[in-house]
VEXTITOR-551232 format. One record per residue: z negated, x negated, y of N, C-alpha, C, O, CB in turn. Coordinates in steps of 0.2 Angstrom, whole numbers, plus 5000, padded with zeros to 4 digits. Atoms other than C-alpha are relative to their C-alpha. Glycine has a CB too. Example, Ala and Ser with C-alpha at 12.3 -4.5 7.8 and 13.67 -1.06 7.14 Angstrom:
REM residues 2
500049964994496149384978500049965006499749915005499450055000
500150044994496449324995499750045005499650015011500749985002
END
This chain:
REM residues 390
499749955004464642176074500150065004499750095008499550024994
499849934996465442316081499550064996499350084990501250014999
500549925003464342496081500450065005500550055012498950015002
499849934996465142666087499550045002499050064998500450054997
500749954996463942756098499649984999499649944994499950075001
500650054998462342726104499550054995499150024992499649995010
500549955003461442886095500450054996500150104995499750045006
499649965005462742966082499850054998499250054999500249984995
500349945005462343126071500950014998501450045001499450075004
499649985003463643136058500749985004501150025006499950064998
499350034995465043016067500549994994501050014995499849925005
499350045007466042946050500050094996499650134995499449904991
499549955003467243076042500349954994500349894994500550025007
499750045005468143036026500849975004501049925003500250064993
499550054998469642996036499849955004499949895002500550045005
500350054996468842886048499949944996500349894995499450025004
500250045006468042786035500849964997500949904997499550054993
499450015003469842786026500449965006500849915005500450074997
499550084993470642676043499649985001499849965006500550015009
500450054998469142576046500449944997500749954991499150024998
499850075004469642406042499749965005499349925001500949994998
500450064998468842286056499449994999499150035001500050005006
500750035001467242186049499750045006499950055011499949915001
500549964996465842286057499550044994499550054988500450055006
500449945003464542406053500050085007500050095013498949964999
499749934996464842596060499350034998499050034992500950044996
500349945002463442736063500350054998500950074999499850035003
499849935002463542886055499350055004499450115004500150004990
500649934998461642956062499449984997499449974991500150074996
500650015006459942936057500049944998499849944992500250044995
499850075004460142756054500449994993500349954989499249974998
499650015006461442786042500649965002501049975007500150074996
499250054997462942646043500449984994500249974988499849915005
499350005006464542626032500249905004500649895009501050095001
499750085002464642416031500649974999500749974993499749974996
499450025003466342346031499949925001499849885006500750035003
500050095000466342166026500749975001501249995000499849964992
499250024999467642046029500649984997501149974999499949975000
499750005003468242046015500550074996501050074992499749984998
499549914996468742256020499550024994499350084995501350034999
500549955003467442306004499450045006499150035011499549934994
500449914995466442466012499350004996499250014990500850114998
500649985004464642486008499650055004499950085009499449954998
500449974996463142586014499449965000499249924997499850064997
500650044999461642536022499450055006499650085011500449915005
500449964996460142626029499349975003498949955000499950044997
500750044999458842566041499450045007499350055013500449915002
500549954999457342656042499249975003499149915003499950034993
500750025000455442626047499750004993499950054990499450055006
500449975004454342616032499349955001499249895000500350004992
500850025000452442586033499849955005499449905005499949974993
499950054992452742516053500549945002500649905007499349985002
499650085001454042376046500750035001500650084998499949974991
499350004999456042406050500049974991499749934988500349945008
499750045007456942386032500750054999500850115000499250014990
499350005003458642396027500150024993499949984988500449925000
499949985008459042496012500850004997501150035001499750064998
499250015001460942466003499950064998499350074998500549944995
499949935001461342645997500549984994500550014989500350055006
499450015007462842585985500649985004500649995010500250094995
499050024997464842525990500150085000499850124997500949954993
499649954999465842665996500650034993500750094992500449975006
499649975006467042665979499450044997499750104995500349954995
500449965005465442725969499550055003499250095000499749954996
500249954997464542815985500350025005500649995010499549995002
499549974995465442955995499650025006499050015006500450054996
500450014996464942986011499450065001498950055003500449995005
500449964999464043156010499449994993498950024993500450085001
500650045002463143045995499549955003498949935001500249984994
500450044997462542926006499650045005499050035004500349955003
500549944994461743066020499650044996499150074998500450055005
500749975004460843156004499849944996499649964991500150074994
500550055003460042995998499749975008499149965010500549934992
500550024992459742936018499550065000499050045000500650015008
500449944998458843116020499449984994498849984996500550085000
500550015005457843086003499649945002499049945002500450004994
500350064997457442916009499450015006498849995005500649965004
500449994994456742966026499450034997498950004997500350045006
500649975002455643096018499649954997499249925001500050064994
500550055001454942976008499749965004499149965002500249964998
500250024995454542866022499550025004498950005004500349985003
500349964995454043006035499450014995498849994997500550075003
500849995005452543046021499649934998499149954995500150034992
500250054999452142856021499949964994499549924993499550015004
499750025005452942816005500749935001501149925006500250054998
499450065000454242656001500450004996500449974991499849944998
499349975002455842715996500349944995500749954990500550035008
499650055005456342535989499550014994499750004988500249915002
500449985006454742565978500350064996500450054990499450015003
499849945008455242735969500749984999500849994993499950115003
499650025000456942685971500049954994500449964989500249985005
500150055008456442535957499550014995499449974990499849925002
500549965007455142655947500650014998500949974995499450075000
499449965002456842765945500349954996500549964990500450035008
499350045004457942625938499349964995499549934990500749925007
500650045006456242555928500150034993499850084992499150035002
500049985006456742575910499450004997499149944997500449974996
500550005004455242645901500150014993500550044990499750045001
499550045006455242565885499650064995499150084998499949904999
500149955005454842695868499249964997499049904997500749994994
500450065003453142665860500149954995500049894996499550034997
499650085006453842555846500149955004499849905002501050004996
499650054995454542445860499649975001499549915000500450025005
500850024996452742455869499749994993499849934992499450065007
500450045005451742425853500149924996499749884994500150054995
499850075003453042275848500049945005500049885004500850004997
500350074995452842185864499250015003499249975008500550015008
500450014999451142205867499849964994499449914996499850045002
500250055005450842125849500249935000499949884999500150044995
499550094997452241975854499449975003499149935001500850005007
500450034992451141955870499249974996499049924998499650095007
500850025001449441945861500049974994499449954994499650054999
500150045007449841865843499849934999499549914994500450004997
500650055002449341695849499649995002499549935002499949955000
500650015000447741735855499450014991498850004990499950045006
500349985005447441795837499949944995500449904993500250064999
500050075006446741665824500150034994500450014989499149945000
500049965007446641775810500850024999501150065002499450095000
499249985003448641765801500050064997500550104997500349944994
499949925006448141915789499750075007499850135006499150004990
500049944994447542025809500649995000501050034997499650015007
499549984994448941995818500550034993500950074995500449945006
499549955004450042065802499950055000500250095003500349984994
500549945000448842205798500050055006500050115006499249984999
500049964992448942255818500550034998500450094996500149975007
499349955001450742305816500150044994500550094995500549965000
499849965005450842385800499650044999499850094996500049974995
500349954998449642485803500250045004500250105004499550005001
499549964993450542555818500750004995500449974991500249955010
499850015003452042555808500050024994500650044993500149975000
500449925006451442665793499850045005500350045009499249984993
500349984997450442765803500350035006500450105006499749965001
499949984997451042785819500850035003501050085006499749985003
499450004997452742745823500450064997500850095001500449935000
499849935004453342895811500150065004500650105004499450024996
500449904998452443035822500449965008500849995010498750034999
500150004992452642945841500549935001500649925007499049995003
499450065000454042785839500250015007500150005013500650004994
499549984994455342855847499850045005500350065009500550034997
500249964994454342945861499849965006499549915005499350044999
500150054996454342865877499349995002499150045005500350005005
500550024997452742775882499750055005499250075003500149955003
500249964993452542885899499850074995499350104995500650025007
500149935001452743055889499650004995499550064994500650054998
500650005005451443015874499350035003498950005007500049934997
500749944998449943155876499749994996500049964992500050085002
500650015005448243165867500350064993500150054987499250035005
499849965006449143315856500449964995500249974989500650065002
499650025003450443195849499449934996499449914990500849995005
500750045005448643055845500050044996500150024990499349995002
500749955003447843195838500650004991500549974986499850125007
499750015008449443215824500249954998500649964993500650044999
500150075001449443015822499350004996499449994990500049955007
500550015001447643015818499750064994499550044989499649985007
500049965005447243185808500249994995499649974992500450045002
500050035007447943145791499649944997499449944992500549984998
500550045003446942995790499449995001498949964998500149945000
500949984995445343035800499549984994499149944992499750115005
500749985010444343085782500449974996500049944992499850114995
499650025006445443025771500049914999499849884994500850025001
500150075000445442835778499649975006499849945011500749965000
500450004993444142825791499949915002499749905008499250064999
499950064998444142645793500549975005500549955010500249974996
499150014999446042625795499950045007499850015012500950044993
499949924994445942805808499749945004500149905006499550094998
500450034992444742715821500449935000500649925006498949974999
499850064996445642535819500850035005501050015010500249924993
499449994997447242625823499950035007500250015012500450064996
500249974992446442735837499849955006499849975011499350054999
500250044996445842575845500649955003500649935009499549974996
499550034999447442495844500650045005501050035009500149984994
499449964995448442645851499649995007500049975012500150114998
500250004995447142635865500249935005500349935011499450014999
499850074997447442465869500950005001501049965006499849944993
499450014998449442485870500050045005500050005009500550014995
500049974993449442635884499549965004499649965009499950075000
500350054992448042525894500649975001500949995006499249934998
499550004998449542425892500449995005500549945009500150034998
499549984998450742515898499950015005500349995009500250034999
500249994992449742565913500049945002500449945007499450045001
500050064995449442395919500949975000501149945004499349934997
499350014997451342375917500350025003500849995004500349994998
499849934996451742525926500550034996501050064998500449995007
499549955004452642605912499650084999499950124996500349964991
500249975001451342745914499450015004499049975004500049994996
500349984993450442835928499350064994499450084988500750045009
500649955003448742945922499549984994499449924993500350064996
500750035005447342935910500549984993501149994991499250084998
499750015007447542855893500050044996499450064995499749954998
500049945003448042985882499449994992499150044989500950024997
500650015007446742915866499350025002498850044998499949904997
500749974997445342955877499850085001499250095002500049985006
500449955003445143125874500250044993500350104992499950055006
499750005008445843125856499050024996499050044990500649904998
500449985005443943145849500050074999500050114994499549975001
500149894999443743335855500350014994499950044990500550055007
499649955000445043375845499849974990500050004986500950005005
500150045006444443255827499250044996498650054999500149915002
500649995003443243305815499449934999499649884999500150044993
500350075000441543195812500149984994500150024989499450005002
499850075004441843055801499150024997498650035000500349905007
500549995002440443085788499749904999500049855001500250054993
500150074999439342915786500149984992500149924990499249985003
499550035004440042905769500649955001500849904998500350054996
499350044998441742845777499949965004500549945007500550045003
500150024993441042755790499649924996499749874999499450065007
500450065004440042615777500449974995500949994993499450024997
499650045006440642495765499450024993498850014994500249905002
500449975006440042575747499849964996500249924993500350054997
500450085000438542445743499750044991499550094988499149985009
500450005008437842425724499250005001499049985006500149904995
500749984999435942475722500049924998500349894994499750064996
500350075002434942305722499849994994499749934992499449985003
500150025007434442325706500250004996499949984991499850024997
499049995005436242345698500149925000500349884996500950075007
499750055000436542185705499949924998500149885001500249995005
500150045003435742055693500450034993500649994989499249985001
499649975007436542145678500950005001501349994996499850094999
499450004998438042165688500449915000501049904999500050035007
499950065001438041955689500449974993500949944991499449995000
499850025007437941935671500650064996500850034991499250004995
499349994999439442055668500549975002501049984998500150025001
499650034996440441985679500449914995500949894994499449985008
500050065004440141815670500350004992500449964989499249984999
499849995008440641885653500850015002501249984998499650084996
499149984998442541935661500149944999499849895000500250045008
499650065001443941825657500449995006501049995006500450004993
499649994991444241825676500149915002499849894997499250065008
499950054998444541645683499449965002499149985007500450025005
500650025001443041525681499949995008499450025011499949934994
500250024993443041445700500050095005499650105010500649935005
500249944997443241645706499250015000498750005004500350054996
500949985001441641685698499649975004499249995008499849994992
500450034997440841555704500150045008499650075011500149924999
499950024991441441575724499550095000499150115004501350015005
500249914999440741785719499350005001499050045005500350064994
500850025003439041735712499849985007499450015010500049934993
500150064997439041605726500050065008499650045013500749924998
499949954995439441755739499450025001499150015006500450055000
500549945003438141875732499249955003498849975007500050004987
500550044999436841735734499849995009499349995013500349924996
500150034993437141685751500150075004499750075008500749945004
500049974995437541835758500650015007500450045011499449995002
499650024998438941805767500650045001500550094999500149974997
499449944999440741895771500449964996500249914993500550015008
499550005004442241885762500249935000500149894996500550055001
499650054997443241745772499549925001499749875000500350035008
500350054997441641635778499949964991499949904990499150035005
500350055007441241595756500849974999501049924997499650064992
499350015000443241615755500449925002500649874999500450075005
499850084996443641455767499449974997499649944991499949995010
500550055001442141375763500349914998500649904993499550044994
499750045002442441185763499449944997498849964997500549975006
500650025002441541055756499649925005499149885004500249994991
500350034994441240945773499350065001498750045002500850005007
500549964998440141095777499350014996498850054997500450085000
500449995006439041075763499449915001499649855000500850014991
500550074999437340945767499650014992499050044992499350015008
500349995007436840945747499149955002498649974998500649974992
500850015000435140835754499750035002499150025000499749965002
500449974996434540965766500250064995499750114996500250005008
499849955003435241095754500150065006499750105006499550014994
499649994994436341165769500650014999500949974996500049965005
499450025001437841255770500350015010500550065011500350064994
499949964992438341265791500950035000501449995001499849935008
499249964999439941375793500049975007499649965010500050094999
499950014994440841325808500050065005499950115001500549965000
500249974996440741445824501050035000501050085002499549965008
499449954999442841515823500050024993500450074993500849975001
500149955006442441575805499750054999499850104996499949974995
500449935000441241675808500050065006500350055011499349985001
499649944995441441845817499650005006499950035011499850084997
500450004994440041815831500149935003499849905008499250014998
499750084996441041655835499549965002499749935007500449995007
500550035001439341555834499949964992499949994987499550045002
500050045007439041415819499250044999498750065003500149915000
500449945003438041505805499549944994499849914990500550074996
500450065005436541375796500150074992499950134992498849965004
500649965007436141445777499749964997499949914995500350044994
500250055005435141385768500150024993500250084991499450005000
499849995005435441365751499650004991499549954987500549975000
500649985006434441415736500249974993500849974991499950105000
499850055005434241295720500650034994500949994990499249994995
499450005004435541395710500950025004501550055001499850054995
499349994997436841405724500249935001500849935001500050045008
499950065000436741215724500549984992501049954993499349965002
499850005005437141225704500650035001501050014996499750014997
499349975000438641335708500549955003501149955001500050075003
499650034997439141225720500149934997500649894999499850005006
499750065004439041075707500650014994501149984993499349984997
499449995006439941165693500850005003501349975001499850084997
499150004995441441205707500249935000500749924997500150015009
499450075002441641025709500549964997501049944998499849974999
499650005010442041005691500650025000501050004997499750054994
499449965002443341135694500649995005501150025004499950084999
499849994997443941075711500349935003500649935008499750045003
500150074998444140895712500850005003501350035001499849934994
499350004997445540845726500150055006500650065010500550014995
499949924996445341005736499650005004499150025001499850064997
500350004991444541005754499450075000498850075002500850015008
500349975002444041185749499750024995500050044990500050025002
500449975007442541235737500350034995500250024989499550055001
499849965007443441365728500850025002500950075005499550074999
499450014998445241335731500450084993500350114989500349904998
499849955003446441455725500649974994500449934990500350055004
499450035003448141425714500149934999500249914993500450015003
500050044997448341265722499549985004499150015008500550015002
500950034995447041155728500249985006499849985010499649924996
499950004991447841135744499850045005499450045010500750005003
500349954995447641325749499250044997499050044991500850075002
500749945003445941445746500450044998501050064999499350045007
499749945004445841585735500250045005500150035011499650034996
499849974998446741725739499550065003499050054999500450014996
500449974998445641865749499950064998499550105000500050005005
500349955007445842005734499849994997499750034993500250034997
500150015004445241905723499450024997499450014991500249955000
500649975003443541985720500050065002499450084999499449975003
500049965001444042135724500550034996500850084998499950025005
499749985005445142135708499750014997499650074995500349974998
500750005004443542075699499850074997499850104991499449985005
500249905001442842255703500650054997500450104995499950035009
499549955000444442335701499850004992499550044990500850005003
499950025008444542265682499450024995499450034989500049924999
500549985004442742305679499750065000499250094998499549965000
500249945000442842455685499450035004499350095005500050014994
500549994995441442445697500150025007500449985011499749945000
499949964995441542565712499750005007499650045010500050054998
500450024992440842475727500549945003500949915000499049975000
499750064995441442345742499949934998499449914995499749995007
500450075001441442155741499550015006499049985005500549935001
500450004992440642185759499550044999499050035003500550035008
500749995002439342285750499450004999498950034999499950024998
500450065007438542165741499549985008499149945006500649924994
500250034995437942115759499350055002498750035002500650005006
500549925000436942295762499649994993499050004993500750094999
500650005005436242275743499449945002498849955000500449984993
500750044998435342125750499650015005499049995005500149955001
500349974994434942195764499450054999498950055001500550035005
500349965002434142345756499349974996498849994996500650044997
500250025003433342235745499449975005498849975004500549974996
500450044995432542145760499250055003498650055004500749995007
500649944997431842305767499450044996498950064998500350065002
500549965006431142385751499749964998499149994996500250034995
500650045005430242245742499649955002499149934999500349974995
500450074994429642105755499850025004499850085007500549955004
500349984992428842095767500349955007500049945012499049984999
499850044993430041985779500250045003500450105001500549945000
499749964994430342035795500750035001501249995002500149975005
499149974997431942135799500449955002500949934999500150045008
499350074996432741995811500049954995500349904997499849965009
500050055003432441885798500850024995501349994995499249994996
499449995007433741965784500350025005500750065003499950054992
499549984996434542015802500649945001501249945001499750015007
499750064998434841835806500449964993500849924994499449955004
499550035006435541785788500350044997500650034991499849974994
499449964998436641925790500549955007501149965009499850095002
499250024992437641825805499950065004500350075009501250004996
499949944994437042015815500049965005499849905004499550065000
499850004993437241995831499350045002499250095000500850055002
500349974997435542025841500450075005501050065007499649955004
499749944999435942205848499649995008499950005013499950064994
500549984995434442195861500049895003499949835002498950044994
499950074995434942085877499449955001499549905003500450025007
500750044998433042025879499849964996499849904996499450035000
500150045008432641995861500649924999500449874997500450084993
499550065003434141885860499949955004500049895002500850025001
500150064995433741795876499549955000499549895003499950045006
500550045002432141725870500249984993499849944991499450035000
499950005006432841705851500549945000501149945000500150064996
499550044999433341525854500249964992500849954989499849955006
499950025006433041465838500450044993500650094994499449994999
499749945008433941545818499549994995499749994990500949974995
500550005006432141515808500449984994500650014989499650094997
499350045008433241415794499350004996499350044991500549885001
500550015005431541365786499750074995499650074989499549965004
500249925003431041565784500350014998500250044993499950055003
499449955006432841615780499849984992499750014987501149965001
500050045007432641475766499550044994499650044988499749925001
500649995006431041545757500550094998500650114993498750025005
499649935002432041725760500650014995500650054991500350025006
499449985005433641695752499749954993500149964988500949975003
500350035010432641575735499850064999500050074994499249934998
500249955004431841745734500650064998500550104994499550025002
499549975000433341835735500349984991500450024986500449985007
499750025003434141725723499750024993499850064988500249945001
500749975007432541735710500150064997500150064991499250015002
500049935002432641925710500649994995500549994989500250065006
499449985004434441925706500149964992500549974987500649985005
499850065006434341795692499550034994499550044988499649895003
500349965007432941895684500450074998500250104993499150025002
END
């Protein structure tokens, strides 16, 4: 390839450039050169040291860069370098479309929805951002979202829905981690110093609002009087008994169910501590689970809903309540047994810990607790059941 002069400074002129026509590359200075191809198209090309390496940077064609634009993006170039920067690096931040939070909230949930087994999270993820946030911070780009613009995302529901507030605040945090590991976002995660600025969350808002233990043998036999859906009642009763979450009595199948050992073992993806969960089952959780039969024949699960193919639906006991007017959680009823555990017995804590499905908290404790005392639970929850029945 033909080059003019050995050491140039500012050699190419707009006329010059305009009669170049022989294939070559021409100096202009500074490692800046005007590329004519053979085909007579004219570009820019610059070639610099960066970070002890020789690299070739294109600058643009000559129709769309003129020449005193190519010597102020060569000079911007060099700075870059000379400070021991990579000029094709900020060069492809610069052209990096950063995408709006909506955009980053809707592809990070794409990305992660089939790791999620729960069909009612992953819709709940989004719509909660979607009510909630995208309102206030949607259309703001990822990079420019600050802890001021959380702070007016989370504010209206903090006290008002303090559940919802923390899942949202967890989830905003999770989309700018994100972003940062995609590079759409250099600096701290703005959700992280969003508490300063929030009031405390009373422990009213923070608990699921539980029935006094003594309410809930009365509350039974109400329940039983409602002209509410007969295999409901049972699956509610049958909850109350076991102690149990919503979803673990909800699925419940009847493979899971050892009526000689009087055993129900939940399997280890239904339960929240992803470990299989023994209960035992106390002489009128077995009768509940005889009467269902009656109501369920053909149906894989205990207490099917509409249709004996799918389970009931997952409001279905928190209509119950609605209808009777009773002002606490299905997930309460968990806390009334619990409470019940503490005040009137004398079993151990980890005992009514461990037929809760808790999670040892204490890494030592857990490390020796190989066993689940099934035989202890058992005497725990017949007396459980006994209370409630009287």
């Amino acid at each position: 390839m033909k080059q003019q002069g050995k050491h140039p400074e500012k050699a190419l002129s707009a006329l010059k450039i305009k009669n170049l026509s022989a294939a070559g590359k021409y100096a202009d200075g500074n490692g800046l050169y005007l590329v004519v191809d053979p085909s007579g198209a004219k570009r820019w090309l610059l070639r610099i040291v960066v970070q002890g390496k020789r690299r070739d940077i294109g600058l643009g064609g000559l129709s769309m860069v003129s020449l005193a634009e190519a010597r102020e993006k060569a000079v911007e170039h060099r700075k870059v370098a000379r400070e021991g920067g990579d000029p094709l690096a900020a060069k492809r931040a610069a052209q990096r479309i950063i995408p709006t939070f909506k955009v980053a909230a809707e592809t990070f949930h794409a990305e992660h929805k089939p790791t999620w087994k729960n069909a009612k999270h992953v819709q709940q993820w989004i719509n909660t951002l979607t009510q909630y946030a995208f309102p206030t911070i949607g259309d703001l780009r990822v990079d420019r979202v600050e802890t001021p613009d959380i702070l007016r995302v989370l504010s209206p529901i903090w006290l008002t829905k303090p559940e919802t507030a923390r899942r949202v605040r967890q989830r905003l945090g999770n989309i700018f981690d994100w972003a940062k590991a995609a590079g759409h976002r250099a600096g701290d995660n703005p959700v992280d110093g969003v508490a300063r600025g929030l009031p405390k969350q009373t422990a009213k808002g923070r608990h699921h609002k539980a029935m006094a233990y003594a309410d809930v043998s009365a509350f039974i036999i109400a329940m039983r009087a409602t002209n509410s859906n007969t295999i409901t009642k049972l699956a509610f009763e049958f909850l109350i008994l076991t102690a149990v979450r919503t979803g673990e009595a909800r699925l419940a199948e009847w493979v899971e169910i050892d009526f000689k050992e009087k055993l129900w073992i939940v399997p280890a993806e239904r339960m929240k501590a992803k470990r299989i969960h023994r209960v035992p089952l106390a002489d009128h959780c077995v009768e509940i689970l005889e009467a269902a039969k009656q109501l369920s024949t053909g149906s894989k699960y205990i207490f099917p809903g509409r249709s004996i193919e799918k389970p009931m639906s997952n409001i279905v006991f928190l209509k119950i309540l609605e209808r009777m007017e009773v002002p606490v959680t299905v997930h309460g009823f968990r806390s009334s047994f619990r409470d019940w555990a503490a005040e009137t017995t004398a079993f151990p804590r980890e005992l009514a810990e461990m037929a809760l499905a808790h999670t040892i908290e204490n890494k030592v404790e857990a490390a020796y607790r190989r066993g689940d005392l099934l035989e202890k639970r058992r005497e725990l929850m017949s007396e459980w059941a006994r209370y409630v029945e009287t």
